[in-house]
Every structure is written in C-alpha cells, then in structure tokens.
C-alpha positions as YAML, in Angstrom:
chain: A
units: angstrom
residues:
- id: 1
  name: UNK
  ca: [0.00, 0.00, 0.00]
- id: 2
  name: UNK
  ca: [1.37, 3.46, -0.79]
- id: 3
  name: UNK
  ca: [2.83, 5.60, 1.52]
- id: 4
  name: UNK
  ca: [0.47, 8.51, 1.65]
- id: 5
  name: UNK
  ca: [2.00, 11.93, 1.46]
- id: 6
  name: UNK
  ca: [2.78, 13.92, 4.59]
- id: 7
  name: UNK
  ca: [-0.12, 17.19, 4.88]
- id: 8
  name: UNK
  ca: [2.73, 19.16, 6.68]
- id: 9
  name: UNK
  ca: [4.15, 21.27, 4.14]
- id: 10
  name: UNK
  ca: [7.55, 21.27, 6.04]
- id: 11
  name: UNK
  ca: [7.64, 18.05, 6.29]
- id: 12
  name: UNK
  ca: [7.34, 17.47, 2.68]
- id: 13
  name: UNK
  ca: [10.11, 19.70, 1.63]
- id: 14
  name: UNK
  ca: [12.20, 18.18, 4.04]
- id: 15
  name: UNK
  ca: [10.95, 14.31, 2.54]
- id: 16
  name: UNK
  ca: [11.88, 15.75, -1.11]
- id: 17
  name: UNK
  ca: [15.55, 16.59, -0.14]
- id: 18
  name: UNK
  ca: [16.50, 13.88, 2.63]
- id: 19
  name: UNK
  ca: [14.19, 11.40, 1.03]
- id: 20
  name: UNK
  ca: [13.79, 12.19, -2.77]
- id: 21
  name: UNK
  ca: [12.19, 10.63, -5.21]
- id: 22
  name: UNK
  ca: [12.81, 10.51, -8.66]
- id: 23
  name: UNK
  ca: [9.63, 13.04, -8.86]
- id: 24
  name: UNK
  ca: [10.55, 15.60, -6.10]
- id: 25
  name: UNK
  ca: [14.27, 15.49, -7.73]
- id: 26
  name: UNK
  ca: [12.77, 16.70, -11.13]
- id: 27
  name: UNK
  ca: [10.29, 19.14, -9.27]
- id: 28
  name: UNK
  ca: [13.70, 20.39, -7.59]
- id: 29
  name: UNK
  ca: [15.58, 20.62, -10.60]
- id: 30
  name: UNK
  ca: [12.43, 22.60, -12.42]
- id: 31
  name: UNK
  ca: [12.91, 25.17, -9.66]
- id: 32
  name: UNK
  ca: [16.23, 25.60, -10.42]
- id: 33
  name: UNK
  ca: [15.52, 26.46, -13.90]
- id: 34
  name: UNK
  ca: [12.86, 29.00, -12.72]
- id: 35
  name: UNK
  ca: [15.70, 30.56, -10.48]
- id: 36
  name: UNK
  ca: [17.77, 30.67, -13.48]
- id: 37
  name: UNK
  ca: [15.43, 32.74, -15.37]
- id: 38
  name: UNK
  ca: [14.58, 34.66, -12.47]
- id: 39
  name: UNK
  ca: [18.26, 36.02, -12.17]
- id: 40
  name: UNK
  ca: [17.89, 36.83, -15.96]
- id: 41
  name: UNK
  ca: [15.34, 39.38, -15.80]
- id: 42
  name: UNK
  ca: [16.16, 40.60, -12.40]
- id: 43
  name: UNK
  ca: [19.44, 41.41, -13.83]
- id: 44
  name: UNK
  ca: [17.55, 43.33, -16.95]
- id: 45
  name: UNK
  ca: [15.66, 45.13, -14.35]
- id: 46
  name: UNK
  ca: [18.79, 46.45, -13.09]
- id: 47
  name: UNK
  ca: [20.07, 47.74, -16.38]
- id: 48
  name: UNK
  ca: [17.22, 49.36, -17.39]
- id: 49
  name: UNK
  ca: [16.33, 50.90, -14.47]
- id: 50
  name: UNK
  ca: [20.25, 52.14, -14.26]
- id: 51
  name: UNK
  ca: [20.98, 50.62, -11.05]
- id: 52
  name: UNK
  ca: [24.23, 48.58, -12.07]
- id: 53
  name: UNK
  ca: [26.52, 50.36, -9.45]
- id: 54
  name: UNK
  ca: [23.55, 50.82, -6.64]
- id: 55
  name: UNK
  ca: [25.44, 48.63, -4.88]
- id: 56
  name: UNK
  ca: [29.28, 49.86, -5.60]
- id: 57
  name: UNK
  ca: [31.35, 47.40, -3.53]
- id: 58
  name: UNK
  ca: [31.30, 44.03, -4.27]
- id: 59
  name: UNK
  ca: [30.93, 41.15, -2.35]
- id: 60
  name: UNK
  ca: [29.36, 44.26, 0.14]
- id: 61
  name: UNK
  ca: [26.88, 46.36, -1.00]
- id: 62
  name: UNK
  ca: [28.06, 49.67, 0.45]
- id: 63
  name: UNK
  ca: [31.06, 50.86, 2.01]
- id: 64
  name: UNK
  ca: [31.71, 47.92, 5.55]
- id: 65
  name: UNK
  ca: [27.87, 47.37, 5.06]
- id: 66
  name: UNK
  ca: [26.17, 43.95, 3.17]
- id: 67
  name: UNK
  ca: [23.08, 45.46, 2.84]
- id: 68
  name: UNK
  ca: [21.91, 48.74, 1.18]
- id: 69
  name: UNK
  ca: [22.47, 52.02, 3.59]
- id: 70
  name: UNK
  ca: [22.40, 55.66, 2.94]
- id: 71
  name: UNK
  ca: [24.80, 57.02, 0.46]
- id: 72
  name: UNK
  ca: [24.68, 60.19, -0.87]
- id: 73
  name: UNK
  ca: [25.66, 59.12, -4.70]
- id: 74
  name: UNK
  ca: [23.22, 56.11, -5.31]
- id: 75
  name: UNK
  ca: [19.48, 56.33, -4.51]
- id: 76
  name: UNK
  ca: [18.12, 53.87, -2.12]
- id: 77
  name: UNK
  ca: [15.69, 52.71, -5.20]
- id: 78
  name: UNK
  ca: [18.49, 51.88, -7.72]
- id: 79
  name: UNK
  ca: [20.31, 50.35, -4.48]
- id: 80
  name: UNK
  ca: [17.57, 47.62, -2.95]
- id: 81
  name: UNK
  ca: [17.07, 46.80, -7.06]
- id: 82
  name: UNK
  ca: [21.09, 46.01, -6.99]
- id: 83
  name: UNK
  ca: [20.48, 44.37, -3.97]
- id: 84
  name: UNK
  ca: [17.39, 42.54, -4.73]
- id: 85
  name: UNK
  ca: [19.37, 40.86, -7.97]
- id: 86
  name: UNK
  ca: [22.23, 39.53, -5.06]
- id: 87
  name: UNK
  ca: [19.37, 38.10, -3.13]
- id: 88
  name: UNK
  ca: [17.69, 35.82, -6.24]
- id: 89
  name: UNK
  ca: [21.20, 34.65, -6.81]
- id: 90
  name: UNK
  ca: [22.16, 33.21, -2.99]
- id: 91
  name: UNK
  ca: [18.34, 31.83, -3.52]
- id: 92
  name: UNK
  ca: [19.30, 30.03, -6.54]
- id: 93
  name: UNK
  ca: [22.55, 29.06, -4.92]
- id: 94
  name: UNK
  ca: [20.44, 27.72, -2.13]
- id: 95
  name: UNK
  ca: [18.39, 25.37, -4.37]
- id: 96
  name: UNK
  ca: [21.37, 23.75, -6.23]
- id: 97
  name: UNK
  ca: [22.41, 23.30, -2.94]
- id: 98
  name: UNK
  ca: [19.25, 21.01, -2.23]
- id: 99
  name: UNK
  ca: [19.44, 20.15, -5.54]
- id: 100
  name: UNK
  ca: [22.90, 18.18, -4.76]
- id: 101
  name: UNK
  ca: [21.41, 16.85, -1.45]
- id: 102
  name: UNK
  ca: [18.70, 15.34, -2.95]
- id: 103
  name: UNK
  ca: [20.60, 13.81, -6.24]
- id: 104
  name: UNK
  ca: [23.17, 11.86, -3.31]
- id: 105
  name: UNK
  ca: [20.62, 10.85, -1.18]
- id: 106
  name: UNK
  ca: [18.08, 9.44, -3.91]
- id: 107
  name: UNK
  ca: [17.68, 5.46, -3.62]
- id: 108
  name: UNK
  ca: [18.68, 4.30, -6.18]
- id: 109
  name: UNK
  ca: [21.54, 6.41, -6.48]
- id: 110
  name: UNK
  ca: [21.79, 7.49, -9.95]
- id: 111
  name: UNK
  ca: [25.97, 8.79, -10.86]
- id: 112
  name: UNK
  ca: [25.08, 10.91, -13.88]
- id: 113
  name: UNK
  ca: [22.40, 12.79, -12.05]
- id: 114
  name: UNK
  ca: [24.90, 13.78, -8.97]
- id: 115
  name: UNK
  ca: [27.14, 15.32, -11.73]
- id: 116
  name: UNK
  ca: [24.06, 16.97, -13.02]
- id: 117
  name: UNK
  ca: [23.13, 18.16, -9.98]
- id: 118
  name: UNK
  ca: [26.91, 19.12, -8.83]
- id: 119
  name: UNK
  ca: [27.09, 21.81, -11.72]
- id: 120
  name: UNK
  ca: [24.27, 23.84, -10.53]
- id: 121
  name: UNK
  ca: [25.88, 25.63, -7.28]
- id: 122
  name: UNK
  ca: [29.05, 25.64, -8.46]
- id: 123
  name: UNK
  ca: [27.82, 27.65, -11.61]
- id: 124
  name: UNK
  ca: [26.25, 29.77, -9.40]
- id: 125
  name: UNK
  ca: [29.29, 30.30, -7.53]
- id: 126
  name: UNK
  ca: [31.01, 31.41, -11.04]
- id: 127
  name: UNK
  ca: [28.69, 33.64, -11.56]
- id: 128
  name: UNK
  ca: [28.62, 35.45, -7.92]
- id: 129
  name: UNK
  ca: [32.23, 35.93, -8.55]
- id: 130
  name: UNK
  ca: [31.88, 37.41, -12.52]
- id: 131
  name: UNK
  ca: [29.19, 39.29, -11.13]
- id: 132
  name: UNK
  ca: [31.46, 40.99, -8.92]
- id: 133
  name: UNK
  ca: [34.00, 41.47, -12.09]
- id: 134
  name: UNK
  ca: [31.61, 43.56, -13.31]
- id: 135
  name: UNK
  ca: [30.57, 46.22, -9.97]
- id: 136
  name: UNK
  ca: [34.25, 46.15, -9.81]
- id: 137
  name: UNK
  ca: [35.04, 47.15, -13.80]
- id: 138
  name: UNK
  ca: [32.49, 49.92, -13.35]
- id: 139
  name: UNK
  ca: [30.23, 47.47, -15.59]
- id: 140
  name: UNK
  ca: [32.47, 47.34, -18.58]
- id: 141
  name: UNK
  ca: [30.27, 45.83, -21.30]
- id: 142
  name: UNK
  ca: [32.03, 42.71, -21.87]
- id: 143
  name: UNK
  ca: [32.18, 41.91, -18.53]
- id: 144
  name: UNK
  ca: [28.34, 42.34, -18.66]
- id: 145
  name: UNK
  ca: [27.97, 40.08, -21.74]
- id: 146
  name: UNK
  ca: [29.52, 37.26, -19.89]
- id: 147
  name: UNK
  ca: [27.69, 38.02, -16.79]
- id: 148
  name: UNK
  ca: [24.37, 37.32, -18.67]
- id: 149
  name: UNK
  ca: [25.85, 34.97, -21.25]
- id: 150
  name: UNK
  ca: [26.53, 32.35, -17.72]
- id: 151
  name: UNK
  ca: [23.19, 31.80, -16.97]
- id: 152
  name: UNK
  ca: [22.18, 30.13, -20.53]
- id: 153
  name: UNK
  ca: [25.60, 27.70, -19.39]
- id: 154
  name: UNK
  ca: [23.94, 27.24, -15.99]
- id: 155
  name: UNK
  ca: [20.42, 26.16, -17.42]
- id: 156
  name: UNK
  ca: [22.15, 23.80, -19.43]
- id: 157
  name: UNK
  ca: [22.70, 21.43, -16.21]
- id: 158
  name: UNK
  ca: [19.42, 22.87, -14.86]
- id: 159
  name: UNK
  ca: [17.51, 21.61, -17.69]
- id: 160
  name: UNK
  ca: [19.16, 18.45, -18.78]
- id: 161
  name: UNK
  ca: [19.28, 17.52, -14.53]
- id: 162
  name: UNK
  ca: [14.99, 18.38, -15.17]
- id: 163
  name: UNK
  ca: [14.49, 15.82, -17.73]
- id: 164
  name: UNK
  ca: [17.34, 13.30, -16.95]
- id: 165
  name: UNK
  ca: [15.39, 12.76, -13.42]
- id: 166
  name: UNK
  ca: [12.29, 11.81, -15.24]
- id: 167
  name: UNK
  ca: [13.80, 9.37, -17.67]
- id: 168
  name: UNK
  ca: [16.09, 5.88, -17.07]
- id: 169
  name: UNK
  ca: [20.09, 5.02, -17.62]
- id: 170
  name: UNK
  ca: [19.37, 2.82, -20.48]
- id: 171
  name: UNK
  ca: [22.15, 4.31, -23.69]
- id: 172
  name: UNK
  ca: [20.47, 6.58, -25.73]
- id: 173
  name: UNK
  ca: [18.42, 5.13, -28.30]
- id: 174
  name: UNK
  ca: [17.57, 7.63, -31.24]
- id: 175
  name: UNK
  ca: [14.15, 8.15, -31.76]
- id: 176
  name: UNK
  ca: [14.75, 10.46, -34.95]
- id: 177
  name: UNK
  ca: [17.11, 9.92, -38.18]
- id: 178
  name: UNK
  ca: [21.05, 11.61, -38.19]
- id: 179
  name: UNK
  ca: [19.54, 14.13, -40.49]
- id: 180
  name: UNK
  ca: [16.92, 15.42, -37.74]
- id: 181
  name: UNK
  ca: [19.30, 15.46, -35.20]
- id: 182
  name: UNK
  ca: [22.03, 17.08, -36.65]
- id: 183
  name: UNK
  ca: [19.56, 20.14, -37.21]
- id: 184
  name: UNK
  ca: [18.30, 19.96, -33.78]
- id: 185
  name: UNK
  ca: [22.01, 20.30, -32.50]
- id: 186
  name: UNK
  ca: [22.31, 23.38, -35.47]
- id: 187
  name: UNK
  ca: [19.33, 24.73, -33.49]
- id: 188
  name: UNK
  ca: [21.04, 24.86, -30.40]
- id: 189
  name: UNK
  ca: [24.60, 26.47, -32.04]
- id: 190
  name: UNK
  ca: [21.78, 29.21, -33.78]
- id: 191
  name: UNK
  ca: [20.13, 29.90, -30.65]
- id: 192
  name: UNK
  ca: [23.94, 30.48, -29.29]
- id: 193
  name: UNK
  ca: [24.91, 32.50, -31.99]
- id: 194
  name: UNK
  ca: [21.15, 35.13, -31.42]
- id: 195
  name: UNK
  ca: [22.03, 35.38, -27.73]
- id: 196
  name: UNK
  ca: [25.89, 36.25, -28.02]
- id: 197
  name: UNK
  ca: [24.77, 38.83, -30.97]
- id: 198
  name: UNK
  ca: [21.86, 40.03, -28.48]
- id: 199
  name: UNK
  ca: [24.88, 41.13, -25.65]
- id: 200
  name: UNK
  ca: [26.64, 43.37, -28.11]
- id: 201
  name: UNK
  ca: [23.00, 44.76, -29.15]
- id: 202
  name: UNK
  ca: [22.58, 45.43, -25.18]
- id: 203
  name: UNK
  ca: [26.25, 46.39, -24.41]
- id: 204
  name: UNK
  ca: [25.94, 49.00, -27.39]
- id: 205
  name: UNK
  ca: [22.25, 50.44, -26.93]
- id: 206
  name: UNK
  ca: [21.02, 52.81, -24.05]
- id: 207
  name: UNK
  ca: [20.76, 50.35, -20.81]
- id: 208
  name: UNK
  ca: [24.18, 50.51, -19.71]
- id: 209
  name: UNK
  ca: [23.01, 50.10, -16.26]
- id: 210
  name: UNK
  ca: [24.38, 53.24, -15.11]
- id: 211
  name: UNK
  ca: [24.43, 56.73, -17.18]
- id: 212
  name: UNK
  ca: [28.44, 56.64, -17.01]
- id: 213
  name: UNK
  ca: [29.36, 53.65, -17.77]
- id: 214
  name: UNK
  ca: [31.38, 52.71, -20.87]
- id: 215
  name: UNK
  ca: [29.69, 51.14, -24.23]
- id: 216
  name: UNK
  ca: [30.93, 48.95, -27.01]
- id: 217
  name: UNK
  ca: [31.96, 51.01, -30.09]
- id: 218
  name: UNK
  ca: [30.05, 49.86, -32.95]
- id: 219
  name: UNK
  ca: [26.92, 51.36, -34.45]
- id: 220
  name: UNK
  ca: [23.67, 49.92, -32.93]
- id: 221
  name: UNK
  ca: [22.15, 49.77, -36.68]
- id: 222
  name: UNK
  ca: [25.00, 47.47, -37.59]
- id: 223
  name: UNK
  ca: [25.00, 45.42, -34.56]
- id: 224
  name: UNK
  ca: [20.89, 44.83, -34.12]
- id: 225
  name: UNK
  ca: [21.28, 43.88, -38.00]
- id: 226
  name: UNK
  ca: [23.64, 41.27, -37.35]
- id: 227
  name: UNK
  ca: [21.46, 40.16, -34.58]
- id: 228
  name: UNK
  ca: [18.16, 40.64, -36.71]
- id: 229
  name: UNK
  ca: [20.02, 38.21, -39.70]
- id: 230
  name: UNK
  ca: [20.78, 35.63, -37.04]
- id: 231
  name: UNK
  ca: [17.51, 35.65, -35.78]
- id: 232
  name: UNK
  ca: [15.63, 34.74, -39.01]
- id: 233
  name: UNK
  ca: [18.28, 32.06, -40.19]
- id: 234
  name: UNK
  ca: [17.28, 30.63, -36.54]
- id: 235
  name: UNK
  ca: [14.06, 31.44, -37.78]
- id: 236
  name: UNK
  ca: [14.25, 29.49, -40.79]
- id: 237
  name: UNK
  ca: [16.10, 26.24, -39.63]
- id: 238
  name: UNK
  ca: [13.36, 25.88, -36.91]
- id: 239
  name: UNK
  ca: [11.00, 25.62, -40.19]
- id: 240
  name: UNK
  ca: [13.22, 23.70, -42.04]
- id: 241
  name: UNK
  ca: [13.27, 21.35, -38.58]
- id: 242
  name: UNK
  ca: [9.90, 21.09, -38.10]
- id: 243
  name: UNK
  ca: [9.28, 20.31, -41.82]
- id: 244
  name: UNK
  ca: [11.30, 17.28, -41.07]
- id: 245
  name: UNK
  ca: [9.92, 16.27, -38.13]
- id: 246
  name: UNK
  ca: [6.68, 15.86, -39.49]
- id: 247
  name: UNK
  ca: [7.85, 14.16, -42.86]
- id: 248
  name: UNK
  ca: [9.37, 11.34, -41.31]
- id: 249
  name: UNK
  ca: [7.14, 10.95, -38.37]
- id: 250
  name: UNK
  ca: [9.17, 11.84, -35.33]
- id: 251
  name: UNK
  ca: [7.42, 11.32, -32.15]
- id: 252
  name: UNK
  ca: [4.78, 13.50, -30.76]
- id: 253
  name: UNK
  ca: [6.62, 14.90, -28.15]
- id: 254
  name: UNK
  ca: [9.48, 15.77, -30.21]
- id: 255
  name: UNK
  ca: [6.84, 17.68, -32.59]
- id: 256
  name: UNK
  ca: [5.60, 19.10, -30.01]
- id: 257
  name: UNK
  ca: [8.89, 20.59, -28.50]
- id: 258
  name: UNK
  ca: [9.45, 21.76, -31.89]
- id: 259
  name: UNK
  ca: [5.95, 23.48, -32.34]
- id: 260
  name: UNK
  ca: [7.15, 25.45, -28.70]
- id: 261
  name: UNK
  ca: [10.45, 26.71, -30.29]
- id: 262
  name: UNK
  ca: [8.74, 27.59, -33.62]
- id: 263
  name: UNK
  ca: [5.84, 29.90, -31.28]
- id: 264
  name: UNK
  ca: [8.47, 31.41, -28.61]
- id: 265
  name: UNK
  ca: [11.30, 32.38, -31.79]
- id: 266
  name: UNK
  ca: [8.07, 34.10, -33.46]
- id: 267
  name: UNK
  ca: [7.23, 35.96, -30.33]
- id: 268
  name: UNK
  ca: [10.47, 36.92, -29.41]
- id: 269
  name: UNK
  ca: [11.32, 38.19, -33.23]
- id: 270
  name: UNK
  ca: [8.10, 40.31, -32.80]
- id: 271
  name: UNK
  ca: [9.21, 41.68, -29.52]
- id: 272
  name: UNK
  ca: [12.67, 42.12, -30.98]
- id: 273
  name: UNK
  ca: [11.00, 44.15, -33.44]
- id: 274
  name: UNK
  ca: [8.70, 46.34, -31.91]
- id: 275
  name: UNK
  ca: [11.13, 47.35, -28.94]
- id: 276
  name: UNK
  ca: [13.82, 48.46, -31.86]
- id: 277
  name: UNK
  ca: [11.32, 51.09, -33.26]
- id: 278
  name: UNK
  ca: [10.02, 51.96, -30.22]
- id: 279
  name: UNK
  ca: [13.68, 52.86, -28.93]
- id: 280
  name: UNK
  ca: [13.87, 49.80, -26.77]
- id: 281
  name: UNK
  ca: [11.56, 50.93, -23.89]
- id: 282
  name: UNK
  ca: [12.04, 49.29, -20.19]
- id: 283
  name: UNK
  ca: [9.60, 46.96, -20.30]
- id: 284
  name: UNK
  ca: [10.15, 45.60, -24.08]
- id: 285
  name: UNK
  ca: [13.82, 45.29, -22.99]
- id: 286
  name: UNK
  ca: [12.83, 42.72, -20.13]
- id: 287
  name: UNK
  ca: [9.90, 40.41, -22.22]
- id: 288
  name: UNK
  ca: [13.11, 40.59, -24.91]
- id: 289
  name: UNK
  ca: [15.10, 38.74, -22.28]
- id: 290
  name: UNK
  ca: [12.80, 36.89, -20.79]
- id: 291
  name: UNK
  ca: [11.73, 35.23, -24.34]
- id: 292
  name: UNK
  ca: [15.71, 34.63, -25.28]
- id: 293
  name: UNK
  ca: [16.32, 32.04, -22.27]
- id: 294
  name: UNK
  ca: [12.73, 30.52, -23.06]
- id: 295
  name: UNK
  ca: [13.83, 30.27, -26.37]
- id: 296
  name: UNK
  ca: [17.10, 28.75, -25.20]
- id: 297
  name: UNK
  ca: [15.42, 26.19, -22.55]
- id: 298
  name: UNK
  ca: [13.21, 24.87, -25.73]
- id: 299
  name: UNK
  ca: [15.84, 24.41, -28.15]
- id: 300
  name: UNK
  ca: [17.43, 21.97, -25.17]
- id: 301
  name: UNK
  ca: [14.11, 20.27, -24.70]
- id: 302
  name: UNK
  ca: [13.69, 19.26, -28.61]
- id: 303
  name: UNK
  ca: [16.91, 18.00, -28.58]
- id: 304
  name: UNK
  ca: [16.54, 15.72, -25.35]
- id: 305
  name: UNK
  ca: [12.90, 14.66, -27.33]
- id: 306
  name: UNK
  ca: [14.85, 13.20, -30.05]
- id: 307
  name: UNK
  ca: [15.79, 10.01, -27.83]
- id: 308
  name: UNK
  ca: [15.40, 7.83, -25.45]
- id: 309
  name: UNK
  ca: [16.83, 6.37, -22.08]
- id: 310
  name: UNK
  ca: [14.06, 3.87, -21.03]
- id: 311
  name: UNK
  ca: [11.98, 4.17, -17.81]
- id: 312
  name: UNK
  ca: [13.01, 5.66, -14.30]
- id: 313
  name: UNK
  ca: [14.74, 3.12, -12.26]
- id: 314
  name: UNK
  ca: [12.33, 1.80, -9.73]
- id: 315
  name: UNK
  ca: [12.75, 3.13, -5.94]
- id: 316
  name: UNK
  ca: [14.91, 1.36, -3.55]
- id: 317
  name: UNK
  ca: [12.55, -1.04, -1.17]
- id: 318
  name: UNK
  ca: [12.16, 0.54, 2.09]
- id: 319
  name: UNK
  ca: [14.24, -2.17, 4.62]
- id: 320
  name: UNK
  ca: [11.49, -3.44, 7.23]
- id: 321
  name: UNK
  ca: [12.56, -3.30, 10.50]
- id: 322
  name: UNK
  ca: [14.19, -7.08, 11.63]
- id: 323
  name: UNK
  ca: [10.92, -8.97, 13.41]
- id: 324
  name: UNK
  ca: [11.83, -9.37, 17.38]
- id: 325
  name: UNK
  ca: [13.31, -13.12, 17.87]
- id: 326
  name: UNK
  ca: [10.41, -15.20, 19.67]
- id: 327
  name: UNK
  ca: [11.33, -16.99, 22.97]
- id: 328
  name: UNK
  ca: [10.46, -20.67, 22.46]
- id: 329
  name: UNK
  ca: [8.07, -22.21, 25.03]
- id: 330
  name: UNK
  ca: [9.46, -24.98, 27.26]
- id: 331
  name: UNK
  ca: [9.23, -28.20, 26.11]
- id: 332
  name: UNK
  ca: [7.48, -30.31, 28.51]
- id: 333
  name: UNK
  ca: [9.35, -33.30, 29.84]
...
C-alpha cells in the first residue's frame, strides 16, 4: 500500500531533499531552472532601471555594510534593485544546494544525475564571482555580456538535470534519423549565436546600467542587423526542422517541443522588433530577455525529445525493520 503523502508542508520539503524521489528530484531541478530565469530578468531590471553600481562594492553592498544604507551618490531605489538581484542569486545558490542533497541521497543512487546536480551551485558560484568582475570594472560591457551569457551555461545542467530525473540510464536510443538530429544540434549552435549577438546589441544600446558607464563602439544599426540576420536564419532552420519532423514521423513529443520553439522564436522576433522602433523601452527590454532564455530552454528540450533512455529506475525497497526473535516455550518433559 502506498505511503500517503505527509499534509505538513515542512515536512514534505524536508521528505523531497532527505528522502527524494525521482519526482521531487525533477520538481527540484524545475525550480532551479525557474531561479535561473529569475536572475535573468532581475538582472535586466537592473540595467534598465540604471541601477548597475547601486550597490558599488562588491561582495558588500556599500562601504563595511552587506546590505543597502544611505549614500549620498546612489538612490536607495536603484540600491535595494542592486540588492534585490544579489538576493535571487544566494536563492538560486540555495536550491542547487538542495538540488545536490537530494541527487546523493536518492535510492537508487543514480551517478550521472549527482554530476548533473553538482554543476548547478558551483555555476552559481562562477557567476557570484563574474558578477562581482563587473561592480568592480564599473560594468564594462564585456564583462556584462559574460555576466548574462553564464546563466544560458547554468540552465544547461538545470535543464538536462529536469528531464534526466524523469527518464532511465538505459544508452540513448535515437528516436529520430542523423539528419533530424544534426539540425536539432544546429538549433542549439543558432540559438547560441542570437544570444551572443543580443549582448553586443545590449552592451551597445542605451541600458548601460548606469548613465556613465562605458559602451561597445560599434553602431547599434550594424550590430541589431547582425542580430536581426541571425535571428531569421534561426528562424528558418526551426521551419526547415519542423518540416522534417513531421515528414518522417518523429514522435509527438518531439513535434511538439518543436511546435514550442517555432511559437516562442516568433514571439520573441516580434518583440525584438517592436522594442527596436520603439527605442527599446524598459519593459520591451525585459519580455526581450525573458523570451531569449525561453527560447534557449526549448531548443534543449527538442533536442533531449529526439531520444530515449528507457523508464526511471524503480525506488529502492524501504528495509522493514528485523521482526523481534520469539522466545520458544518450554518443552514439557
């Protein structure tokens, strides 16, 4: 009979960490990939809103102080915005952290996922650290670009740990010809190639994240062309991909991961679009990057679609407790 789950809310978190299963793992892992994304637009928010250097020391926010106080030269709103952006990255820090816990404690332990799950925090640690490259480089724009460009290389374990939890060990076993995978793994390089281009579009537009900061050199017609070109040939090998998928019958999912792509690269061309002739507004600017790591996550997901690893691996037994020994009646004489 199934072990029916705890109504203590507490209690369950704790069960899904010190007593995982290969569902609370994956639940665990999506969270990470929500914290991921998170970072991504809380660190737009502080571009746009110019509050790059609200907090000017790094790791401290102000001065001997870890949290924001007054200074005369930032404002406290461009300071708790800085500030806020630290916070969502110890929180993601915090659930790799569980992430881990729960990947060596699940029964039966599964190698590859502990790897998977061992990338996450120290990714996040990589990034803490470039993040203070950049308050301490006065946000020099390449130092930016990398800043951003680490969290679609951190939601690379975050989403392959997300759907290796809710699939088996078994080798891969290809559920789509070379041809259709070889453009799903083009898809991925494309999607690279958009969100590199779309860091030297930020680094040389208006949200610097603070009015003195220093700017790529190039003209921002050139550069958002560039960007705009590699968009539609993204654009047009998702068609081209989910031509293929349909002519030689690759599974449903797989269509259906590539029918996602197809709808979040048309959305995110149209916001691409709109926020260039409307002189890339606040609140364009953040949809933009919330769309480009969507966009990335689903080009990862199509690929993982294309095969298979068999089933989970059944749950370790739980070990009943050894019975008591029974003390044998005297025989009679």
């Amino acid at each position: 009979m199934a072990k029916r789950p705890s109504p203590n809310v507490l209690n369950r978190a704790w069960n899904a960490v010190w007593r995982p299963t290969a569902g609370s793992l994956r639940l665990l892992a999506l969270l990470g990939v929500l914290g991921n994304v998170a970072i991504v637009v809380s660190g737009g928010a502080v571009r746009v809103t110019k509050s790059g250097l609200g907090c000017p020391d790094w790791p401290r926010c102000s001065g001997d102080s870890l949290v924001p106080t007054h200074n005369p030269e930032h404002h406290v709103l461009n300071m708790s915005i800085e500030f806020g952006n630290r916070l969502v990255t110890f929180v993601v820090l915090g659930i790799g952290a569980l992430v881990f816990v729960a990947a060596l404690r699940l029964r039966p332990r599964r190698r590859s996922l502990v790897w998977w799950a061992l990338a996450q925090p120290m990714s996040v640690v990589a990034q803490a650290i470039i993040g203070g490259v950049v308050v301490l480089t006065k946000l020099h724009p390449a130092a930016v670009s990398l800043h951003f460009l680490v969290s679609p290389a951190l939601l690379v374990f975050c989403v392959g740990l997300w759907v290796r939890a809710g699939e088996g060990d078994a080798p891969p076993r290809a559920l789509a010809g070379p041809w259709t995978r070889r453009l799903a793994a083009a898809l991925v390089v494309a999607c690279a190639a958009v969100l590199v281009a779309g860091t030297v579009v930020t680094g040389t537009g208006p949200h610097a994240g603070d009015a003195e900061s220093r700017r790529y050199g190039f003209d921002i017609t050139d550069v958002a062309r560039v960007h705009g070109l590699l968009a539609w040939a993204t654009t047009a090998l998702t068609v081209l991909t989910l031509i293929v998928l349909y002519r030689t019958g690759a599974p449903a999912a797989a269509r259906r991961r590539g029918g996602e792509l197809a709808a979040v690269i048309v959305a995110q061309g149209a916001v691409g679009y709109v926020q260039y002739f409307l002189g890339v507004p606040e609140g364009l600017v953040l949809l933009h990057m919330f769309g480009a790591v969507v966009m990335w996550i689903a080009a990862f997901r199509l690929v993982f679609a294309l095969r298979d690893r068999g089933p989970v691996p059944a749950a370790a037994p739980a070990t009943a407790p050894a019975a008591a020994p029974v003390a044998e009646s005297p025989q009679p004489a």
